[in-house]
N, C-alpha and C positions, 0 to 999 in steps of 0.2 A: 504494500500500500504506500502511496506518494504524501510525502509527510510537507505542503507545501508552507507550514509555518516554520517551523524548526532546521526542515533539512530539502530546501527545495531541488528539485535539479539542476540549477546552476551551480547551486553551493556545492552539490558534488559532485561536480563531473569531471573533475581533474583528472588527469593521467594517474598521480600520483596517492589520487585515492584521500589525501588529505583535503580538510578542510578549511578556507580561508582565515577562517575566526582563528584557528587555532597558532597560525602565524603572526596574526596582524593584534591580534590581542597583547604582543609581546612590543609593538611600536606606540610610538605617540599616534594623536588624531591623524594628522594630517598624510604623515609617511603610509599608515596603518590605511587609509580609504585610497590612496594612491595605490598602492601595491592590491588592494580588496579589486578597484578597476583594470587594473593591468593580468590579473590571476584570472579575472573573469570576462574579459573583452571579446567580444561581439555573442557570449552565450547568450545573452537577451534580445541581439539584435543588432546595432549597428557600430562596429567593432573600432571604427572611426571614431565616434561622439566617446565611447568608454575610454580611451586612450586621449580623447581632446582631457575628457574631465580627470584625468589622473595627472594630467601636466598641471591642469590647475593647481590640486592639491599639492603638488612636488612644487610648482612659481608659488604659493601662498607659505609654503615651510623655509621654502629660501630667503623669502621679504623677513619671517618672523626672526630668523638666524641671524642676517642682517642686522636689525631692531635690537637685536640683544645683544648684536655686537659692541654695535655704537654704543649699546649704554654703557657697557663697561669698559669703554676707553680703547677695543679694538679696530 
């Protein structure tokens, strides 16, 4: 039976058998939904948009690294 709250089919259809959550749980937000788009790109669909929005997330981590930089004088 297809368990689509918990364990939908994109969530597992890795080669690898592993589950995204179980990698990206070990990252901050932003690296963490990055890598969640890039692991699961075009399973839902349009494998383009999934990879636009994981650059987002990776351009939004690099701005906050930046931001953090500066503050402390690097």
């Amino acid at each position: 039976m297809r368990d689509s709250v918990n364990h939908p089919a994109h969530y597992t259809s890795h080669p690898s058998g592993v589950e995204c959550i179980q990698i990206t749980e070990h990252m901050n937000f932003c690296i963490g939904n990055a890598m969640k788009y890039l692991w699961r790109a075009g399973l839902k669909g349009n494998a383009v948009e999934d990879l636009e929005k994981a650059r987002w997330y990776v351009d939004r981590e690099i701005r906050r690294l930046r931001f953090a930089g500066k503050k402390q004088g690097r």
